[in-house]
Each structure stands twice: as C-alpha cells, then as structure tokens.
FIKOLZA-1660 file (N, C-alpha, C; in steps of 0.1 Angstrom, whole numbers, plus 5000, padded with zeros to 4 digits):
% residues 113
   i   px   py   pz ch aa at
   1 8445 9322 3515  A  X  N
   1 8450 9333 3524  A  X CA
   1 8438 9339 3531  A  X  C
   2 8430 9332 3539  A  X  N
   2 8422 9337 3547  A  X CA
   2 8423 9325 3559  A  X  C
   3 8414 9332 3572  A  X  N
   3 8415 9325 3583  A  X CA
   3 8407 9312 3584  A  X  C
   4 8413 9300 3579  A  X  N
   4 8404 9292 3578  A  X CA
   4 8402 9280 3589  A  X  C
   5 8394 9267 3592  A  X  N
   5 8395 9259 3598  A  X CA
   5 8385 9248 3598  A  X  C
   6 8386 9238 3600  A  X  N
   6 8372 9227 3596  A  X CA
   6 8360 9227 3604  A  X  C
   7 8358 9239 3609  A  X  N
   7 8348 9239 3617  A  X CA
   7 8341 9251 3613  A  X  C
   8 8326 9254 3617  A  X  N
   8 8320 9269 3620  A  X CA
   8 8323 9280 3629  A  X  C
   9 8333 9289 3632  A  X  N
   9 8334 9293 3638  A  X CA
   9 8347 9288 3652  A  X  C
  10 8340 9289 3660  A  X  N
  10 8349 9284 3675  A  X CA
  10 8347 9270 3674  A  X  C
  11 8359 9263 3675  A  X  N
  11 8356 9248 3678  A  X CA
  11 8343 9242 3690  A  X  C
  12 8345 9251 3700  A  X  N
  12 8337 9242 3707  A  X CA
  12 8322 9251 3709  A  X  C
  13 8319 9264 3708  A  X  N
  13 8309 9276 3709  A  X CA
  13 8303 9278 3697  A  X  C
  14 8309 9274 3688  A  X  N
  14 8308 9279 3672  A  X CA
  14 8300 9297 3674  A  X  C
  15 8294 9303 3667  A  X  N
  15 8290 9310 3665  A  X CA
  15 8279 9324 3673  A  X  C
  16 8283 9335 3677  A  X  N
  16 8271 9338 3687  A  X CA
  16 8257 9341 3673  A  X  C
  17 8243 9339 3679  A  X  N
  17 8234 9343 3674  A  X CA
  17 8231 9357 3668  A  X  C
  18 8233 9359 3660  A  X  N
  18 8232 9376 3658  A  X CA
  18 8233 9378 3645  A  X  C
  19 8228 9391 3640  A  X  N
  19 8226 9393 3626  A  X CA
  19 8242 9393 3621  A  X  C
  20 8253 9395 3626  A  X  N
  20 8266 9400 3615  A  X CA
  20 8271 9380 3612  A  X  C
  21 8266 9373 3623  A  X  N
  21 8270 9356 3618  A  X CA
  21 8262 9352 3615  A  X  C
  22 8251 9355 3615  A  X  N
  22 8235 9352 3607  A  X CA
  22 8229 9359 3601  A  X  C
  23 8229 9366 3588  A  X  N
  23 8224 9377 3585  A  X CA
  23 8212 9372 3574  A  X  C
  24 8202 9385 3579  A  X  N
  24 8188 9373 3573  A  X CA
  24 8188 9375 3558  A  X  C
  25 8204 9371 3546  A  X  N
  25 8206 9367 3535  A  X CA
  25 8217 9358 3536  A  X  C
  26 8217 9351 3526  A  X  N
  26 8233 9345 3526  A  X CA
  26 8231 9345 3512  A  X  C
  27 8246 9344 3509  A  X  N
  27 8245 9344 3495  A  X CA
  27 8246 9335 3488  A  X  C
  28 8246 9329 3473  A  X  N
  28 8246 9316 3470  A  X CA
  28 8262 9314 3466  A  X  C
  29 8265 9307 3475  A  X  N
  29 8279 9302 3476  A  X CA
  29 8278 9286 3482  A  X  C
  30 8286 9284 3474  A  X  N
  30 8291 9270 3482  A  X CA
  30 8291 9265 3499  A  X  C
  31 8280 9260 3503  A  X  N
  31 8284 9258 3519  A  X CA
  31 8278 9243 3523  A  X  C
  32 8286 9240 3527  A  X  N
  32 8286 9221 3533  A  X CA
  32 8277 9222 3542  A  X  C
  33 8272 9230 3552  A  X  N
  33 8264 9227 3557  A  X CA
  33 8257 9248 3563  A  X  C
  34 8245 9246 3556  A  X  N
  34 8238 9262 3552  A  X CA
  34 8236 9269 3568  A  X  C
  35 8232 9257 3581  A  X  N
  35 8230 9261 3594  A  X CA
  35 8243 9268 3602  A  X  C
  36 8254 9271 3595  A  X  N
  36 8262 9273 3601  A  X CA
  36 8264 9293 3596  A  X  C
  37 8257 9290 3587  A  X  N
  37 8254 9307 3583  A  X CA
  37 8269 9310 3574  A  X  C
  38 8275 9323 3577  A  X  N
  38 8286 9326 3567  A  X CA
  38 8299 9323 3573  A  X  C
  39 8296 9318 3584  A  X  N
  39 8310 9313 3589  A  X CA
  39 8313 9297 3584  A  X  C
  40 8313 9293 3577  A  X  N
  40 8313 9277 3576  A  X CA
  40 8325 9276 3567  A  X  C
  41 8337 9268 3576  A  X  N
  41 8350 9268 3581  A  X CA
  41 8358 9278 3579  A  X  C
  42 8352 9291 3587  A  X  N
  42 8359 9300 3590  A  X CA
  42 8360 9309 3603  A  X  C
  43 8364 9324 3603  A  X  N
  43 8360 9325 3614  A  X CA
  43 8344 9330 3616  A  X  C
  44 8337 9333 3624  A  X  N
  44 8327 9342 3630  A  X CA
  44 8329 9355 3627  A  X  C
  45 8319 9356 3620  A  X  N
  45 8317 9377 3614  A  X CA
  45 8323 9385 3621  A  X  C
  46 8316 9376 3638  A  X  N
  46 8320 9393 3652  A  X CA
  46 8333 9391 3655  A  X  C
  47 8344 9382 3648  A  X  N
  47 8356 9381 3658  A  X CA
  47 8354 9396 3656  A  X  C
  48 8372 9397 3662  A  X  N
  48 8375 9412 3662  A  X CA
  48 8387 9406 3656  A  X  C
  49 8394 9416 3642  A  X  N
  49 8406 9419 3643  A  X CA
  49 8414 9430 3645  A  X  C
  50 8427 9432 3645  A  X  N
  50 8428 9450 3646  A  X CA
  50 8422 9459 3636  A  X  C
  51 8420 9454 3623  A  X  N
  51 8413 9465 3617  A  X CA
  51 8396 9463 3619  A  X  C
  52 8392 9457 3626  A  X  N
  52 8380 9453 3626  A  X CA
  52 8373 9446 3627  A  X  C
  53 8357 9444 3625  A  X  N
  53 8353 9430 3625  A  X CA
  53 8359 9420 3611  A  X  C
  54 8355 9409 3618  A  X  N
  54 8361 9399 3603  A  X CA
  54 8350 9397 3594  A  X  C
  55 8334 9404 3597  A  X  N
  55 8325 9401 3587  A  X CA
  55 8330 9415 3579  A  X  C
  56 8334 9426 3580  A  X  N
  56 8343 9434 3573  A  X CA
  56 8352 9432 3565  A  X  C
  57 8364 9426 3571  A  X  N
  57 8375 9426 3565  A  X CA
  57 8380 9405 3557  A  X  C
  58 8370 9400 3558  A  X  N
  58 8372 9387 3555  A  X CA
  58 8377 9389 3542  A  X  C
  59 8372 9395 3529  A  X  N
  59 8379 9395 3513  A  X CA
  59 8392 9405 3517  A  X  C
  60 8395 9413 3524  A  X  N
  60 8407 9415 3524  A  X CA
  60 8419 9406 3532  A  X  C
  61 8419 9399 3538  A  X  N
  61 8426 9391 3546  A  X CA
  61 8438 9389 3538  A  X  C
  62 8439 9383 3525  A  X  N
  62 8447 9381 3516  A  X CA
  62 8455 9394 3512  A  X  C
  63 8448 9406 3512  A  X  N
  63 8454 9415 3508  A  X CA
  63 8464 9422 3517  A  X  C
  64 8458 9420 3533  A  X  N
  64 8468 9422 3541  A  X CA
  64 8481 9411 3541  A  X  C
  65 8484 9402 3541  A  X  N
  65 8498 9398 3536  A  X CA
  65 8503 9395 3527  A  X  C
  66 8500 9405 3519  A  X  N
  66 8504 9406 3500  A  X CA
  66 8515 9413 3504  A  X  C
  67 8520 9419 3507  A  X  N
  67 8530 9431 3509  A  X CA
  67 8542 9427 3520  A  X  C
  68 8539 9422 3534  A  X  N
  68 8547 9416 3540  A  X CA
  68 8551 9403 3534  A  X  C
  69 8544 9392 3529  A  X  N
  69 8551 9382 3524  A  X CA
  69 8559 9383 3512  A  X  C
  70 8558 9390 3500  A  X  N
  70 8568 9399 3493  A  X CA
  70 8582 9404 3506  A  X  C
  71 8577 9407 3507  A  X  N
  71 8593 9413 3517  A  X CA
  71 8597 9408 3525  A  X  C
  72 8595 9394 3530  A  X  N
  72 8594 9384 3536  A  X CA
  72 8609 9374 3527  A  X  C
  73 8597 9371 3513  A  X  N
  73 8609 9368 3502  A  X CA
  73 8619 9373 3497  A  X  C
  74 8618 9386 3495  A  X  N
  74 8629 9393 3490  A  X CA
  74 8640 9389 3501  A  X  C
  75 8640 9398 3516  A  X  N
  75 8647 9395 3528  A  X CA
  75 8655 9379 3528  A  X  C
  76 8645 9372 3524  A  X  N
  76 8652 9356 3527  A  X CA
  76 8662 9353 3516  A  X  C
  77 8658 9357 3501  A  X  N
  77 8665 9353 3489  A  X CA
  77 8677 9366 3486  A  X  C
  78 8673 9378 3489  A  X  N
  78 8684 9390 3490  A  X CA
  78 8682 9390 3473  A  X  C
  79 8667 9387 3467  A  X  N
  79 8667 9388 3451  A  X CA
  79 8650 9389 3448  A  X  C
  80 8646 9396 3434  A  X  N
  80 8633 9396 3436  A  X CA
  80 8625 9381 3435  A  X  C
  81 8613 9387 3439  A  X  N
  81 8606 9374 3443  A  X CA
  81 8594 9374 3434  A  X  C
  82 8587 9364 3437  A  X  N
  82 8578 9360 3432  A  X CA
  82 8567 9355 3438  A  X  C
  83 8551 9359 3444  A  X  N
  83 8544 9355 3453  A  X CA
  83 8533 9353 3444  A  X  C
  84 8522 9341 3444  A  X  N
  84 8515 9340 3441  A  X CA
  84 8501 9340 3452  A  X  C
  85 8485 9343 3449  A  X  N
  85 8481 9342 3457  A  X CA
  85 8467 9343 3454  A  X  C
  86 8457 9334 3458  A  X  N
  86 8445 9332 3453  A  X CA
  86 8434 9340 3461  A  X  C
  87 8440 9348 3472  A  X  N
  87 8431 9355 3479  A  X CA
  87 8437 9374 3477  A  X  C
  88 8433 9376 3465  A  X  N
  88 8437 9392 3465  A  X CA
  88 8428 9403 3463  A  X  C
  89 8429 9412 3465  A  X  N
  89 8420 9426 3463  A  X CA
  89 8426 9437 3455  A  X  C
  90 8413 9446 3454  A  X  N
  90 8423 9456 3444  A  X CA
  90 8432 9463 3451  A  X  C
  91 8444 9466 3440  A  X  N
  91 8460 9468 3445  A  X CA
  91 8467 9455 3447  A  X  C
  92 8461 9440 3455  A  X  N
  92 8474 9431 3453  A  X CA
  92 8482 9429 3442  A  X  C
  93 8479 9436 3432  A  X  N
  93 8490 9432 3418  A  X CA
  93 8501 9443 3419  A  X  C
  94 8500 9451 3429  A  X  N
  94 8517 9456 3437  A  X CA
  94 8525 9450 3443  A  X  C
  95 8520 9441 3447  A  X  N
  95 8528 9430 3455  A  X CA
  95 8531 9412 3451  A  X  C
  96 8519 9410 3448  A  X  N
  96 8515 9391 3441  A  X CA
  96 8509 9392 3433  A  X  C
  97 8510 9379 3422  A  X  N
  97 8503 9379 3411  A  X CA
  97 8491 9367 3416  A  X  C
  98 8481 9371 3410  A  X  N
  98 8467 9362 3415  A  X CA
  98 8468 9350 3407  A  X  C
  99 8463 9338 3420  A  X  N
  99 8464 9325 3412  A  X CA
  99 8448 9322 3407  A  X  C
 100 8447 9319 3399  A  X  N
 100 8434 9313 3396  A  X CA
 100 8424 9303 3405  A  X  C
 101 8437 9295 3406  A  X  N
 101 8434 9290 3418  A  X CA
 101 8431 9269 3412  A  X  C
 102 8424 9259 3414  A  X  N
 102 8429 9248 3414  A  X CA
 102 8422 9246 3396  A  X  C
 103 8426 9251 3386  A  X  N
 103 8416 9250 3373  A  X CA
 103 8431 9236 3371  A  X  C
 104 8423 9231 3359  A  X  N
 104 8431 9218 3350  A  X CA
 104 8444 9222 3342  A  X  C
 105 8450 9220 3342  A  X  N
 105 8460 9225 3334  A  X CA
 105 8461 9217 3319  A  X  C
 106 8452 9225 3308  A  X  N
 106 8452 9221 3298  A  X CA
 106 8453 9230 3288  A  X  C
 107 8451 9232 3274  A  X  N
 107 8455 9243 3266  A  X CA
 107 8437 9256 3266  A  X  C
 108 8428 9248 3271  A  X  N
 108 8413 9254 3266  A  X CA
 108 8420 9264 3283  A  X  C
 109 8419 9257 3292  A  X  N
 109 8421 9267 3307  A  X CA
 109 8427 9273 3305  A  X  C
 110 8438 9271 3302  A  X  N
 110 8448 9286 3302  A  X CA
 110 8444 9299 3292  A  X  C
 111 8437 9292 3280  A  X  N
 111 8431 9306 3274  A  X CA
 111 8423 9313 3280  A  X  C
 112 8414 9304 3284  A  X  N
 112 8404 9310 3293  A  X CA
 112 8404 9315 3306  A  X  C
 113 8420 9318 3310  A  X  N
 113 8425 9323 3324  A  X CA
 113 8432 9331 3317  A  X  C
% end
C-alpha cells in the first residue's frame, strides 16, 4: 500500500538532484540499486501530494486508505469486513488488521508473529 513502480522515480526523468531525493544519509535498507537514492521503485521525495511532500508522508500512504477501503467493503458486502494490510501506522488497527507480510507459513512463524 504505497506508491510503487519498477523504476526510480519518473520513468523517463527519474529523480531531481536535491537533498529531499538525495539526502546526504540513506538508511540501511534494502536497495537494488543505492544510485537511485530513496526513491528506488518508488516515487521521488519532492512529488507533491495533497497532504504534502511524499518524502513526508511515504510511511503513511497505507494509513491513508485504511479507513476508506474498510468502507469501501462494508458498502459492497452491506456486512462487516475484513481488510488486511502490510503498510500501516499508528491507529491503522481502527480500520485493518496488519499483515506481516510474505513470512512461511509454518508453526515456529506464527509464534513468532
């Protein structure tokens, strides 16, 4: 549940040079290719959304359609629902329950989830 896509940034522009899409840290996270900075296959720090930049608001992304896709379900089934969702923030457990996300389904993982 975030803005994702197989590229850095803009398909064809990728990224402007600047500290909010290059910031002189990155964190140690998983990235296929480090030159692409913190956008790597996502969007660009500086987009703009309505609530702001997306180097801002990127961990909430998920949290913003925690609440409408709940009532999304409800409306379609006219019964309660059930949303699962691996991108949430604090408060999404008013709306979806958090998936762990792709672990093995064996008896040790589920304890340890």
């Amino acid at each position: 549940n975030e803005p994702a896509n197989f590229v850095a940034g803009d398909l064809n522009d990728g990224c402007a040079k600047n500290k909010i899409n290059y910031p002189p840290y990155v964190p140690q996270v998983r990235i296929d290719d480090g030159s692409s900075g913190l956008s790597e296959k996502t969007l660009c720090g500086d987009a703009v959304h309505s609530k702001g930049l997306h180097y801002d608001i990127h961990n909430m992304f998920g949290w913003y359609q925690s609440e409408p896709t709940l009532d999304g379900v409800r409306a379609a089934t006219g019964k309660r629902g059930l949303v699962l969702s691996r991108s949430t923030y604090v408060g999404s457990g008013r709306w979806v329950a958090h998936w762990l996300g792709d672990n093995f389904s064996n008896w040790t993982n589920l304890k340890n989830s």
